[in-house]
C-alpha positions in Angstrom: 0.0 0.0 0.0 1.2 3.8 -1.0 0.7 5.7 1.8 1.3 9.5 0.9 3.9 11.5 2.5 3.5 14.0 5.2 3.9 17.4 4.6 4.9 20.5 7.2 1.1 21.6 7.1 -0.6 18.1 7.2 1.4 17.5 10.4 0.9 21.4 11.7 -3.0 20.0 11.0 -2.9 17.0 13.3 -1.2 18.6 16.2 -3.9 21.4 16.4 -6.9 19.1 16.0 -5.5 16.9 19.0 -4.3 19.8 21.0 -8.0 20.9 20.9 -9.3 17.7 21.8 -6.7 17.5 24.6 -8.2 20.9 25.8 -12.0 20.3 25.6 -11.7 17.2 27.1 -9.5 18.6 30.0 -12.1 21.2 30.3 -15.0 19.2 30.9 -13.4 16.8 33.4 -11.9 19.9 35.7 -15.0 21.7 35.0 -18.1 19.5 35.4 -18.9 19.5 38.9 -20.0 23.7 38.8 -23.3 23.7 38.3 -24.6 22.8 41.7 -28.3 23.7 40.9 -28.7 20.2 39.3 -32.5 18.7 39.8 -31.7 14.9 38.3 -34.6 14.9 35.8 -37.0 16.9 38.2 -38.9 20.4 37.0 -37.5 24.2 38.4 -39.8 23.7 41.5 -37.5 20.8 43.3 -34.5 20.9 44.9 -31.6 18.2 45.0 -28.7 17.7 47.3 -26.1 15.3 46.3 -25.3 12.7 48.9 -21.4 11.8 49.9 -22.9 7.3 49.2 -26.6 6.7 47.9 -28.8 8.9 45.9 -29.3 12.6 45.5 -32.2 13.4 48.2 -34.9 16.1 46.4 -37.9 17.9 48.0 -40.7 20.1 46.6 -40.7 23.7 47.1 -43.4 25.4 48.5 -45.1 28.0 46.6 -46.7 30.2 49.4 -48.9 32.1 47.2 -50.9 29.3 46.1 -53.2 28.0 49.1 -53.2 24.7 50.8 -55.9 22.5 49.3 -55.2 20.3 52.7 -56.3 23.1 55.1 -59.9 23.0 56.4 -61.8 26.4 55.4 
């Protein structure tokens, strides 16, 4: 098989593509654990807290301008 020859700007090519990748992928490991606000598949109105062993633990927030539909009237 003929492979063709490398030239200065095929090689100049390479090293920039896998110096990129070499970036982004150093980015997103040092860089992943920022957003705190995550809510593991739940909507805007729950809150999670990531637990050291086991699963995140989430509760409901409480809207306090809505009413209670569990209080007598």
């Amino acid at each position: 098989m003929n492979w063709p020859h490398l030239r200065p700007g095929d090689i100049t090519g390479i090293l920039f593509v896998v110096i990129l990748v070499g970036i982004v992928v150093l980015l997103l490991l040092l860089f992943r654990g920022l957003k705190r606000n995550e809510n593991f598949g739940f909507g805007p109105e729950w809150q999670c807290t990531r637990m050291e062993q086991g699963d995140p633990i989430c509760v409901r927030l409480v809207d306090k301008d809505t009413p209670n539909k569990n209080m007598p009237r």
